[in-house]
C-alpha positions in Angstrom: 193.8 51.3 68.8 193.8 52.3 64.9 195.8 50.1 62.3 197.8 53.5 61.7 198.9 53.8 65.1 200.2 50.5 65.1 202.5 51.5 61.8 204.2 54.2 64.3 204.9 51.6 67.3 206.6 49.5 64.2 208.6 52.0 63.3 210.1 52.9 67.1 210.3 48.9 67.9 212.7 49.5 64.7 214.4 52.5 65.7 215.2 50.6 69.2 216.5 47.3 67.8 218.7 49.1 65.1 220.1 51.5 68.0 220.5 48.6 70.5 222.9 46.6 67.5 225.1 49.9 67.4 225.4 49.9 71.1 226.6 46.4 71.2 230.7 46.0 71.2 232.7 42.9 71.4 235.4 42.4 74.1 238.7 41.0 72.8 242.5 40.1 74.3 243.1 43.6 76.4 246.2 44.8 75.9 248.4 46.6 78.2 247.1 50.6 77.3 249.2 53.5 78.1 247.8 56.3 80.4 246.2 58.7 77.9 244.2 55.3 76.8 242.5 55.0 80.1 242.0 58.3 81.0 239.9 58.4 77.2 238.1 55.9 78.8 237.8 57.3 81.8 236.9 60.9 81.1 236.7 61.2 77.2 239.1 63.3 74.8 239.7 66.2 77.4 241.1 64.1 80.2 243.0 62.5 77.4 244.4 65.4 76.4 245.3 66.5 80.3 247.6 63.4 80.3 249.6 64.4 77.3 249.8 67.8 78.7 251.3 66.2 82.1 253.9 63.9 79.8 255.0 67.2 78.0 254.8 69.1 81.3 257.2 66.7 82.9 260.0 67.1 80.3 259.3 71.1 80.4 257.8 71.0 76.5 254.7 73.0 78.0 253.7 75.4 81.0 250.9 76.9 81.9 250.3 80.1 79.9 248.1 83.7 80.7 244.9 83.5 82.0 244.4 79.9 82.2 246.0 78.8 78.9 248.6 76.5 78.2 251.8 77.2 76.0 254.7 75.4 74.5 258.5 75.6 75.9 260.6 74.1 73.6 260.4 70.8 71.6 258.2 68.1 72.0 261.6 65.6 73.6 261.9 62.3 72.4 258.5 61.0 72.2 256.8 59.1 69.7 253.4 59.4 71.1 250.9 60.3 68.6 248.6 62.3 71.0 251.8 64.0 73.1 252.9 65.2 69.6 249.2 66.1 68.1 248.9 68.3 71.4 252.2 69.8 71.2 251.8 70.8 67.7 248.6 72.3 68.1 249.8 74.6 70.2 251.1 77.0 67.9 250.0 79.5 70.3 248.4 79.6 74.0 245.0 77.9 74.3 242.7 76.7 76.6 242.1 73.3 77.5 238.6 73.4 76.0 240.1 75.1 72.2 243.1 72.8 72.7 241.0 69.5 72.2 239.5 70.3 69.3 242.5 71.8 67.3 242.9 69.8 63.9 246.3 67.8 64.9 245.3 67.0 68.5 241.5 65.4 67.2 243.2 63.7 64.5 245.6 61.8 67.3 242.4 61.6 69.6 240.5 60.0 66.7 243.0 57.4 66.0 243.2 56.4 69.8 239.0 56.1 70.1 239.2 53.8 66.9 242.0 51.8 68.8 240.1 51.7 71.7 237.0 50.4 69.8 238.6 47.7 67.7 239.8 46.1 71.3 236.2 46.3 72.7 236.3 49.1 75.3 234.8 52.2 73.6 231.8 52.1 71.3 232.9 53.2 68.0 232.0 56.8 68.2 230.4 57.3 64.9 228.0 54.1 65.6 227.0 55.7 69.5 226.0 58.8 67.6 224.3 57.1 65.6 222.1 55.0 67.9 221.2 58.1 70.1 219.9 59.8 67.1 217.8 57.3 66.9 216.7 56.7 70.3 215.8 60.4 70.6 213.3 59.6 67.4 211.9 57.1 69.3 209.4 59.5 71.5 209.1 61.7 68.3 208.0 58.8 66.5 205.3 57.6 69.2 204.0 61.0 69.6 203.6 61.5 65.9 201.3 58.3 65.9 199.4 59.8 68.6 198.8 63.2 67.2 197.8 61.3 63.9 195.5 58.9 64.5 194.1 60.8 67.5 194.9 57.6 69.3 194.3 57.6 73.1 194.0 55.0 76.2 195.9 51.8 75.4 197.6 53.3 72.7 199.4 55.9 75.2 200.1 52.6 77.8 201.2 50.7 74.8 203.7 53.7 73.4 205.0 54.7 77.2 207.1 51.5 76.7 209.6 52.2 73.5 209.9 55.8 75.0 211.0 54.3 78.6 213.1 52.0 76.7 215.0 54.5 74.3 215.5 56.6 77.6 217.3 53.2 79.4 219.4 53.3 76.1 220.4 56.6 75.9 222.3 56.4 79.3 224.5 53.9 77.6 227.7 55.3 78.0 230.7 55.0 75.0 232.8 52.9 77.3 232.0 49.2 77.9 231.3 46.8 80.6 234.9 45.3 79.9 236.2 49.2 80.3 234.5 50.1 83.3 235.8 46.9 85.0 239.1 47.1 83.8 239.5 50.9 85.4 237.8 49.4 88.0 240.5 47.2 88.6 243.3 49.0 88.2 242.4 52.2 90.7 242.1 48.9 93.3 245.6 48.1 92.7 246.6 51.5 92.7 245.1 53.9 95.3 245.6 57.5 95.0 248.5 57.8 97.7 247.8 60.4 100.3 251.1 62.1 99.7 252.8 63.2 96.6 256.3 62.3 97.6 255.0 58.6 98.1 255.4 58.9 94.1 258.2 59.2 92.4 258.2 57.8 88.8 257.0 60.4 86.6 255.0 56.7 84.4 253.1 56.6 87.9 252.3 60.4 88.2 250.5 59.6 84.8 248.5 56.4 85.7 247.2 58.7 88.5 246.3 60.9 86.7 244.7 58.8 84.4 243.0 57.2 86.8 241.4 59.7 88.9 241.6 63.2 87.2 241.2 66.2 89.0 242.6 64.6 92.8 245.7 63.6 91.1 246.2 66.9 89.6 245.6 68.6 92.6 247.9 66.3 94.4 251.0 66.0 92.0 250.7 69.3 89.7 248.8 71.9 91.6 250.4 74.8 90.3 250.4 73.8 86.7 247.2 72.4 87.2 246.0 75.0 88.6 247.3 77.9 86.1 247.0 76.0 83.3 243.0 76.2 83.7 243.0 72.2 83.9 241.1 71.6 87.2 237.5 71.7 88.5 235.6 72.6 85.3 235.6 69.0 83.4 234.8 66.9 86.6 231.2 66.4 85.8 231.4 66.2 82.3 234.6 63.1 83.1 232.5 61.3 85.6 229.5 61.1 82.8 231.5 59.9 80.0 232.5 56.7 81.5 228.7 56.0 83.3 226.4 57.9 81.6 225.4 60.5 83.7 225.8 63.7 82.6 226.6 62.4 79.4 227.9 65.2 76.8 227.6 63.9 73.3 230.9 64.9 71.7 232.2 63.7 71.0 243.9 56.6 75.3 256.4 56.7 77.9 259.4 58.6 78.2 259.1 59.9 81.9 262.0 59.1 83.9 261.1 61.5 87.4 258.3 63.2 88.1 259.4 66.9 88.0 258.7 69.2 90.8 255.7 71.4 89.6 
């Protein structure tokens, strides 16, 4: 295998150890995280975003719009919540789930809540995961650059198979953490999705459900909102990714005193 070769494995072995730092996050003191918190850890900014809609939806600030949209109805109620009142200003006019995330007011209240998330160890900071999968995908780029090069062949393609297989282990590195994963493992164990929705009645636990499990809970507690709003069935592969790493898409946390009848 030619010295020159040898230069490219360096630089992957580089790209891999600088991406495997950024991955890295540090768990600290957990504290107790309201339920658009874990569904952003559970399913990202969208199923975030679904909670606040479901916290303005229970003290009629939104309905569901035309055509699978969603619409504001009045003030925002007493609510400090920075994402509840990011969505709710944002929606200036109907919009779709998918437009609805990434309106200026509503990303600026989801950013704050990813940074929060990061600082307490259960989301990679997002800038620093972007980061580290740009590099991985250099990784095979920078192998087969050496081997088109140097005209390298035998060993040298053994030798390079393992920083590819490597970066590709990293890249399913999802932006939640080990501490995340385990900590909504924990809580849908204490809390079951009920078979019935009138086993609920606390419109704080319609939320956690929601939270919690996405699109069953919808179905189960809001289907007619859910349902016209354009909130089910189209995110539920995309949700599952974001908190393994399967299916991962790269773009990329309460005043309810009754759950209302939907």
């Amino acid at each position: 295998m030619t010295t020159g070769m040898w230069w490219f494995l360096a630089a992957a072995a580089g790209q891999l150890a600088v991406a495997a730092v950024l991955l890295r996050a540090r768990s600290h003191e957990q504290p107790e995280l309201p339920p658009q918190a874990l569904a952003l850890l559970r399913g990202g900014p969208r199923a975030a975003v679904v909670v606040a809609l479901v916290a303005l939806h229970q003290r009629g600030a939104v309905a569901a719009g035309r055509r699978g949209t969603i619409r504001a109805n009045g003030g925002a109620g007493r609510t400090r919540d920075p994402l509840q009142l990011g969505v709710h200003r944002s929606l200036q006019r109907a919009l779709t789930l998918r437009l609805l995330a990434t309106r200026p007011k509503a990303r600026q209240a989801l950013d704050a809540l990813s940074a929060e998330l990061a600082r307490t160890g259960l989301l990679r900071p997002p800038g620093r995961h972007r980061t580290a999968r740009v590099l991985l995908v250099c990784v095979p780029l920078t192998v087969a650059a050496g081997l088109v090069a140097t005209g390298a062949s035998g060993p040298a393609l053994a030798l390079g198979a393992l920083p590819v297989l490597a970066a590709a282990a990293l890249l399913t590195v999802p932006p939640t953490t080990r501490t995340a994963r385990r900590l909504l493992d924990g809580l849908r164990a204490r809390h079951p999705l009920p078979a019935h929705r009138q086993e609920v009645t606390e419109g704080r636990d319609v939320l956690l459900y929601v939270a919690l499990y996405g699109d069953p809970a919808l179905a189960l507690f809001l289907p007619h909102f859910s349902r016209d709003g354009g909130l089910l069935g189209r995110q539920a592969h995309r949700e599952d990714g974001y908190a393994t790493g399967r299916g991962l898409n790269p773009e990329t946390g309460f005043t309810c005193t009754g759950a209302t009848p939907d």
